[in-house]
KELO-163253 format. One record per atom (N, C-alpha, C): residue in three letters; x, y, z. Coordinates in steps of 0.2 Angstrom, whole numbers, plus 5000, padded with zeros to 4 digits. Layout:
N
AlaXYZ...
//
This chain:
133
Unk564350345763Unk564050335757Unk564150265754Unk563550225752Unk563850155750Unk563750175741Unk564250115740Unk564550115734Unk563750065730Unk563750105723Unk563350065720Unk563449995718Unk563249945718Unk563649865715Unk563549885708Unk564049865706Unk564249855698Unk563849795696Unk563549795690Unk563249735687Unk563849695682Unk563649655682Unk564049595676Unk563449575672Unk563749585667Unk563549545660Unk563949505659Unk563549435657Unk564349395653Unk563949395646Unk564449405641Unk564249385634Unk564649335630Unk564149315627Unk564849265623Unk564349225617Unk564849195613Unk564349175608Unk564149085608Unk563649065605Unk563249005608Unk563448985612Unk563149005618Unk563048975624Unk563448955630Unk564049015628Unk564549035633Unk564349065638Unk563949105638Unk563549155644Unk563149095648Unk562749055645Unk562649015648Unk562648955653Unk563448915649Unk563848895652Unk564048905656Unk564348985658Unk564749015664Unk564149015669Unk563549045667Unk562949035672Unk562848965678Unk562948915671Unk562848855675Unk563348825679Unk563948835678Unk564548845681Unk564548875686Unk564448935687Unk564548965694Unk563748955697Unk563448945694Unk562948915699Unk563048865703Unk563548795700Unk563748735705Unk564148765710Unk564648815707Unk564948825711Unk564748875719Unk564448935716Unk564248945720Unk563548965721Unk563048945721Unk562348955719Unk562249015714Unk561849055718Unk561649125715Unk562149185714Unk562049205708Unk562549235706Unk562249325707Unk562049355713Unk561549415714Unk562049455708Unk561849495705Unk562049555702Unk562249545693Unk562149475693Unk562449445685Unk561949435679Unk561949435675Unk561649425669Unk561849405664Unk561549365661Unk561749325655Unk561649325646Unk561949345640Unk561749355635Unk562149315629Unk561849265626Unk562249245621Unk562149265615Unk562549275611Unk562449285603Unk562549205600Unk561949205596Unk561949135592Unk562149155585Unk562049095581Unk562249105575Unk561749125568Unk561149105572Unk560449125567Unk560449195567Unk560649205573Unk560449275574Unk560749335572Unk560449395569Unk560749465565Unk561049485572Unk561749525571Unk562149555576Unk561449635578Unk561049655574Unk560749715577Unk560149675582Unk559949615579Unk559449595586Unk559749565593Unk560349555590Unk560849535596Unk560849595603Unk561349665597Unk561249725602Unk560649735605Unk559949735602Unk559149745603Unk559249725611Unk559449655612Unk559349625618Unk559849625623Unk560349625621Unk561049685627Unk560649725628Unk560349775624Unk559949845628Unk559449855633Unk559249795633Unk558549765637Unk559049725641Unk559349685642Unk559849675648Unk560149715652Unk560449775649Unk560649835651Unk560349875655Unk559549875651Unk558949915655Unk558449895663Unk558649815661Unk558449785666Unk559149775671Unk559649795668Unk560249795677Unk559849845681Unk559949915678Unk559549975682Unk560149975685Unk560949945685Unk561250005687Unk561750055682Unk562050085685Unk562550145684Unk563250115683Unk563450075685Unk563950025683Unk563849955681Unk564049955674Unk564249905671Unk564849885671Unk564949805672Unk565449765666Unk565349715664Unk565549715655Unk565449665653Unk565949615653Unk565649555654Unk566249505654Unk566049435646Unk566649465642Unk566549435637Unk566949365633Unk566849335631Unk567349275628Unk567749265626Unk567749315622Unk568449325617Unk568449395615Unk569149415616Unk569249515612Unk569049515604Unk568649535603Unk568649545594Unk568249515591Unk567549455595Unk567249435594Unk566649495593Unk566049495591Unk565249525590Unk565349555597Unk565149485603Unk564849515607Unk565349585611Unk565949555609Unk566649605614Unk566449675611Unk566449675603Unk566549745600Unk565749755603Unk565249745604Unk564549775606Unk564649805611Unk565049745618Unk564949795624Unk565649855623Unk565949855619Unk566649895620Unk566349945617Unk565849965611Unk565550015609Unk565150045615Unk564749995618Unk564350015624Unk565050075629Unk565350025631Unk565850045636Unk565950135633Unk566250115628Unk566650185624Unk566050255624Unk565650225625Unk565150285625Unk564750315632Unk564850255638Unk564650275645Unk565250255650Unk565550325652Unk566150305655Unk566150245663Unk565450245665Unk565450195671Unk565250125668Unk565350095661Unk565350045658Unk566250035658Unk566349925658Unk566849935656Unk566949865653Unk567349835647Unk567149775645Unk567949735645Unk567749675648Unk568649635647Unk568449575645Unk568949545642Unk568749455637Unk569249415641Unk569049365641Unk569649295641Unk569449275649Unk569049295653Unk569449275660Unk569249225659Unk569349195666Unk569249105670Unk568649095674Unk568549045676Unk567949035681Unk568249055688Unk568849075689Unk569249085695Unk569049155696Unk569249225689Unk569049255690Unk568249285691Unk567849245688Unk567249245689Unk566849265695Unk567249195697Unk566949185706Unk567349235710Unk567849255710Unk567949305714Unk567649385713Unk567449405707Unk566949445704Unk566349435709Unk565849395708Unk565649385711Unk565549385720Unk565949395723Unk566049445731Unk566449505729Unk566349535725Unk566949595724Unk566349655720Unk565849645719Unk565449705716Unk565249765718Unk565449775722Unk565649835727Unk566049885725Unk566449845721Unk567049915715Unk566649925709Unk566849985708Unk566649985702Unk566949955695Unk566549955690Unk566949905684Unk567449895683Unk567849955684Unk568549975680Unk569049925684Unk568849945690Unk569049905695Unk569149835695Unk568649815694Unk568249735694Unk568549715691Unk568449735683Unk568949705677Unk569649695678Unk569949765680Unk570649745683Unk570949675687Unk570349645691Unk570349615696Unk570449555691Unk569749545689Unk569549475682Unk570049475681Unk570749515677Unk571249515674Unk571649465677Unk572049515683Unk572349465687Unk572449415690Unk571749405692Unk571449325695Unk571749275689Unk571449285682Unk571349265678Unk572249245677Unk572649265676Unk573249285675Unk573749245681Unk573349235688Unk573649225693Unk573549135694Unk572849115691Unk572649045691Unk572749005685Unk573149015682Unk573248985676Unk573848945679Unk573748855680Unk574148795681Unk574148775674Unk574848765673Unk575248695670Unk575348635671Unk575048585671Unk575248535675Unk575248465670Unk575648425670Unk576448425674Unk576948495668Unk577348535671Unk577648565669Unk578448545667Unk578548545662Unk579148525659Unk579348575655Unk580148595654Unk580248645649Unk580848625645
//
């Protein structure tokens, strides 16, 4: 039985989502499985949601996660309401372009999983340099 690939959403507000997009583009071209939504500032939080739904509907899969900029922000609380009401949803904030890209060949788990991943990657690539204490 193969595993269905988890989709990512990155959300963030002006033009976070699409920063990361252009980001792992240089990095690593094509990002198959990912999709991108920002929330701006002109914009009502309910036409925001509008188009996460239509992001959502165009993944067409059964696993999500969202990858969000900050916990607490609009877009975080959107997908965490998502999340809280489809258990193969799962939403995590703060990662790195490290975690990113290793998401990225890892879609093969499911979210809960993935997110896990983001976390730690995130948590394991984090340089001080020069370090002095």
């Amino acid at each position: 039985m193969v595993n269905e690939m988890t989709k990512v959403i990155v959300c963030g507000h002006g033009g976070y989502a699409e920063g990361i997009k252009k980001n792992l583009s240089m990095l690593l071209g094509e990002t198959e499985g990912f999709s991108y939504i920002d929330f701006y500032p002109e914009e009502d939080l309910s036409d925001y949601e509008s188009r996460l739904d239509q992001v959502i509907k165009e993944c067409g899969g059964e696993q999500i996660l969202f990858a969000c900029d900050i916990a607490g922000g609009s877009p975080f609380r959107t997908a965490a309401v998502k999340s809280a009401e489809n258990p193969a949803y799962c939403t995590v904030a703060g990662i790195n372009t490290s975690a990113y890209s290793e998401m990225v060949y890892n879609t093969d788990m499911d979210a809960k999983k993935l997110a896990l991943l983001a976390a730690e990657i995130t948590r394991e690539t984090i340089q001080i340099f020069p370090c002095e204490e």
